[in-house]
N, C-alpha and C positions, 0 to 999 in steps of 0.2 A: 190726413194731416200727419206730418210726420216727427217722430220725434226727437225733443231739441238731446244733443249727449255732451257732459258736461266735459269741458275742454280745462284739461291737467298740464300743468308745464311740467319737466321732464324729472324733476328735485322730486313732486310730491307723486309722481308716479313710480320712481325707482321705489322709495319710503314704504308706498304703499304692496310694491311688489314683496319688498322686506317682511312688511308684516304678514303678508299672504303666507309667504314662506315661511316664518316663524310659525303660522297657525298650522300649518300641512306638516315642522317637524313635530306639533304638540299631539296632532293623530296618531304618529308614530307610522308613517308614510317614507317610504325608501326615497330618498335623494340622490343622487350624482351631483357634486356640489359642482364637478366640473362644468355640467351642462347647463348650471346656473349662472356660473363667471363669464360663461360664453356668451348666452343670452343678453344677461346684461351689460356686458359689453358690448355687445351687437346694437343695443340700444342706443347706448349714448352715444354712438357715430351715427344713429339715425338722424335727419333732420323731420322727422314727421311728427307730428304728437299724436301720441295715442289715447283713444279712448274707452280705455277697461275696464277702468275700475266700479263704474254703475253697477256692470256683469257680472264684478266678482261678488261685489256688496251684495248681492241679490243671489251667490249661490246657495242652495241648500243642498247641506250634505250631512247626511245621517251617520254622527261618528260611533255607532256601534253596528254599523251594516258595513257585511262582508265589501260593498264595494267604494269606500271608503278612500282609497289610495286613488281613485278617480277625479280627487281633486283638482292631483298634481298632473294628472292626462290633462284637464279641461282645460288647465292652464298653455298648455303648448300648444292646444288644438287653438285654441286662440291667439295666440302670436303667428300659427302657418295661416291663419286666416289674413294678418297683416303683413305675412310673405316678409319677417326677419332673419328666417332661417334660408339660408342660399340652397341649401340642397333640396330642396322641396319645390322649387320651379323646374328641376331638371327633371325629376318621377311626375308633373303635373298631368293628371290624364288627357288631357287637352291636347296633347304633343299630338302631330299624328300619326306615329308608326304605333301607338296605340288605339286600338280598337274595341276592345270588350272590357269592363269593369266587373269585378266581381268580387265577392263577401266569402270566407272561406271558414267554416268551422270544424276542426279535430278535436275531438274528443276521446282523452284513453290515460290512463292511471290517475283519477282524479282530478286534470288539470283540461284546462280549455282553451285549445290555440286556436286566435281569430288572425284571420289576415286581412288584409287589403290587398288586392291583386288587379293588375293591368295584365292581359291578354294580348302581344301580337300578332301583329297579321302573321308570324312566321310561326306561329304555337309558342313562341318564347314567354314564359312569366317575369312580371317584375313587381316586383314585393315593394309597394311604398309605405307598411304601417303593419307592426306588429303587436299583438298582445297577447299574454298567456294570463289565465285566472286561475285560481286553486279553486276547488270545488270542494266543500264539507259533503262528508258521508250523510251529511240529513237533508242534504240538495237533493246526490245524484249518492245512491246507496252502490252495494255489489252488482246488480243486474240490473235497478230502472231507476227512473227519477221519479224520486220523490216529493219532490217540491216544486212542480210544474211554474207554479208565479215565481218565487225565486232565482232559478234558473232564467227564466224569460226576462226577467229583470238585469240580473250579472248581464245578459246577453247582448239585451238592449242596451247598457252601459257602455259592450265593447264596441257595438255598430253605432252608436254616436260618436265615439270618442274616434275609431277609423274613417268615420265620414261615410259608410255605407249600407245606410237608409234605404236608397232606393235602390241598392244594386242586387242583381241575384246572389241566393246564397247554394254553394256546395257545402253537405255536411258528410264530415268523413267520420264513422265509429270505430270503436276497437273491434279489432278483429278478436277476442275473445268474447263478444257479444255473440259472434253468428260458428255456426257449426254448418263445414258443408260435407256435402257426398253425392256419386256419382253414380246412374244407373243405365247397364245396357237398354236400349230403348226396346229391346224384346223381348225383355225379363217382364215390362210393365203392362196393364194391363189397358192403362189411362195414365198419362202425365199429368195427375192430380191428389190435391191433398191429400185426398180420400183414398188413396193406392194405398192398401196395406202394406207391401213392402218399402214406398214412399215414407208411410206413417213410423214404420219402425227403426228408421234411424234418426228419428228426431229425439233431442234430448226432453222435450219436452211432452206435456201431456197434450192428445190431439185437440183440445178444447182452446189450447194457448200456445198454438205453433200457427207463425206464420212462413209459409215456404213463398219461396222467387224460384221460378226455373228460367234454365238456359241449355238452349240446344247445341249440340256441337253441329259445326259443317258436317253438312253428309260425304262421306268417301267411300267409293265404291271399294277400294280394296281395307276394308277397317270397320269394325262395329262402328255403331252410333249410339253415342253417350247424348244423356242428359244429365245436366250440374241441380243441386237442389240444394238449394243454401237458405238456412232453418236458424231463426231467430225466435224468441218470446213475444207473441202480441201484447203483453202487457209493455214490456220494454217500448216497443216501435210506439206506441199509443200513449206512453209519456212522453217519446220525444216529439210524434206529430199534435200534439195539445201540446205544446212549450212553442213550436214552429207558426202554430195557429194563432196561439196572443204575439210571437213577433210582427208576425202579419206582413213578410216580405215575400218577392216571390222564388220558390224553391227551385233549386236546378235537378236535387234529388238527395236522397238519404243512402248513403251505403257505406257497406263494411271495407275498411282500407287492403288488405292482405290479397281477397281475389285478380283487383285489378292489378296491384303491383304483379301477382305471378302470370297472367294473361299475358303480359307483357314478357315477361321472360322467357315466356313459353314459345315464342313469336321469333324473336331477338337470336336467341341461339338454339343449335342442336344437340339434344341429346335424350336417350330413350327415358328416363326419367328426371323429374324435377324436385329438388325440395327446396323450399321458402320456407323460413320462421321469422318469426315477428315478437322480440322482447318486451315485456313490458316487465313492470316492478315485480308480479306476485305470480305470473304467470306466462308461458310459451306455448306461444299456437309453433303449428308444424303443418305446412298443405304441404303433401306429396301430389304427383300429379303426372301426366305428359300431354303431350299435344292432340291426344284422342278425345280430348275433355275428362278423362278420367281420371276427376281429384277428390281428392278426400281433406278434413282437417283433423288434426289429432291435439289437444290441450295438454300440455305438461304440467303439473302439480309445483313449478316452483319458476322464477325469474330472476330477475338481474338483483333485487336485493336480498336475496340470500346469499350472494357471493361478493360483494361490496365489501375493499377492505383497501386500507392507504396502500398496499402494494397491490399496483394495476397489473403487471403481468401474473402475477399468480390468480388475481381474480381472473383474469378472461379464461386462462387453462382449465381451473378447476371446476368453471361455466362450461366450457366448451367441450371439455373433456365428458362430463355430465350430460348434454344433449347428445353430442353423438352417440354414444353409449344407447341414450333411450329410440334415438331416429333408426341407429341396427337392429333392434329390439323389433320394431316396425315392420322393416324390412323383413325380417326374418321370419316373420309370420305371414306376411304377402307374399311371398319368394318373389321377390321384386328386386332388381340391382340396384344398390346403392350407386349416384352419380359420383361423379368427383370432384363437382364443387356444390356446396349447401350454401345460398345465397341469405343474405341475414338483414334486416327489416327492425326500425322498432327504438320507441325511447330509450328502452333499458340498454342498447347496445350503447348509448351517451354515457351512461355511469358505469361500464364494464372498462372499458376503455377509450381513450381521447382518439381526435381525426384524425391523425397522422399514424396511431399503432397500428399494425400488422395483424392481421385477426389468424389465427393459427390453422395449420393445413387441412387444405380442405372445406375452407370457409371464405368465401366471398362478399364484402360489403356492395348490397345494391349501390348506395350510392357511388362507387366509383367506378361500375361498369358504360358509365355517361349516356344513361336511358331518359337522364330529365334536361331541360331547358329553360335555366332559372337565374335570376339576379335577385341577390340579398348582400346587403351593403349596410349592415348594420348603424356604421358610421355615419353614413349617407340617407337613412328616413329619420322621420319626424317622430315616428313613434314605435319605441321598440323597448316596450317593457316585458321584463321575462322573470322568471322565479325560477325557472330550471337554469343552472350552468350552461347547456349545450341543447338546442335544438335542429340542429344542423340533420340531426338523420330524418326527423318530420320534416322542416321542410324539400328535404331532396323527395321522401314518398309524394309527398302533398304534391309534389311537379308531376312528379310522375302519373299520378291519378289525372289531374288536371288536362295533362296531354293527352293520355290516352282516353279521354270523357269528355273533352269538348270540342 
């Protein structure tokens, strides 16, 4: 039997959307008033009547839990349901030059970007729904999570609110979770855990390392590397107990920085490579070539210890600082320095804006045009953010994307 929904004329449903609104500014819940004028304008040229307000009377929202601003999400996911927002039939996945649906999650300086993603047939991504969440230190501490239920919950928050429940999820982690390095394959004795000189460049104790290997191509005229990229089991086994109460099905867990530099490694020539990856407190560094023989090196400091209202002296006195440590590097490997350092990473958003110049001898991944992506901010339905700029995640997030599926 189905049930009856109580039919509002349009006076006591604007009223009602008012009050909604006045409740969501009393949470202390961020607004864009504009996108409200819109909305509701959008409305009263409707001829339809709508029937919401049962749904709203009926939400429970916990106003002392972190995901509290989710009201204001539930609210729009419910208007794209009655399709008042024009731009939301044009990203509808239905279209057919889309073909694969997918659930995207990054995670890296405290913050949690989910996407919503279409896959075309041609590798191209198109972004129809964006969310970022802050993460407290007693969710998700320095090295694992801590709060398995909690986590799984923000989670599940973001996958209802984007509409993808049932789609696969990619999850991408900070590259300052995984530590890698590289061994000739006739140094070893077994490409396993249990290889003593395997064991000995794990940062970790062999009780709570988990390794991934990856072989390189064989080439007759070139050693053969194997890659050995070493994470904490207790880390990975917080994140797959959080992945097991979402209960969706996984496309895979990995560390973002490898595959960005695979890809580089591929794209152009040159006898060595180096990748770094910004984040707030900390710089990863893979040095590498196309033998497979890469290594990662962790820097002791990131993007906010150089943050200050003048951006060009910030990026110098960054950048001037990394190089300095990557010769350092060098000079102990007698290894050549390349002549461009390719640069990766949230913190590159707060060093400087997308249009700056990043100083000699440094390259912005994202504008060597390695990814194939639409983000139209303007243009989806949901795109709430906490960070000013995420433009350099999602050009990696393509990046990974393409070269992984």
């Amino acid at each position: 039997m189905k049930k009856k929904l109580l039919k509002i004329n349009k006076n006591n449903y604007l009223q009602s959307l008012r009050s909604i609104i006045d409740f969501i500014k009393k949470v202390s819940v961020k607004i864009k008033a504009n996108k409200i004028s819109n909305i509701l304008g959008k409305f009263k040229k409707s001829k339809k009547y709508i029937y919401l307000l049962e749904k709203f009377k009926k939400l429970n929202i916990d106003r002392n839990s972190s995901r509290k601003s989710f009201l204001f999400n539930h609210f729009y996911k419910q208007l794209k349901k009655i399709k008042l927002l024009d731009n939301y039939s044009k990203l509808n996945s239905t279209n057919e030059k889309f073909n694969q649906k997918i659930g995207i999650l990054f995670y890296a300086d405290h913050k949690l970007l989910m996407l919503s993603v279409n896959i075309s047939i041609d590798n191209k991504m198109f972004i129809n729904g964006v969310t970022e969440i802050p993460i407290p230190t007693t969710v998700i501490g320095d090295s694992l999570v801590e709060d398995v239920n909690e986590l799984a919950n923000i989670t599940l928050d973001g996958i209802n609110l984007l509409e993808i429940d049932d789609c696969p999820l990619l999850v991408i982690l900070s590259s300052s979770f995984f530590t890698l390095s590289s061994f000739p394959i006739s140094d070893l004795k077994q490409i396993s855990e249990t290889d003593k000189k395997i064991q000995s460049k794990s940062p970790y104790l062999p009780s709570n390392s988990i390794i991934e290997f990856k072989r390189s191509a064989s080439n007759k005229n070139s050693e053969e590397y194997v890659q050995a990229i070493y994470s904490s089991k207790e880390l990975i086994k917080s994140w797959t107990d959080t992945l097991e109460i979402i209960d969706s099905p996984i496309i895979g867990l990995i560390p973002q920085s490898p595959c960005i530099f695979d890809v580089i490694s591929k794209q152009f020539e040159d006898e060595n490579y180096v990748l770094i990856d910004i984040e707030t407190n900390v710089t990863s560094v893979l040095i590498g070539n196309k033998l497979s023989d890469l290594s990662s090196h962790k820097l002791p400091f990131g993007s906010s210890l150089y943050v200050s209202s003048n951006l060009k002296e910030t990026s110098k006195n960054y950048f001037d600082r990394v190089l300095n440590s990557i010769k350092i590097i060098f000079d102990e490997s007698s290894k050549k320095l390349p002549n461009n350092i390719y640069v990766i990473g949230r913190g590159l958003d707060h060093l400087m804006d997308k249009k700056s110049l990043l100083p000699k001898g440094f390259k912005r991944v994202s504008q060597l045009n390695l990814s194939n992506y639409s983000y139209v901010p303007q243009k989806i339905l949901v795109n709430e953010l906490v960070s000013e700029s995420i433009f350099s995640s999602i050009d990696s997030i393509s990046i990974i994307v393409k070269s992984c599926l």
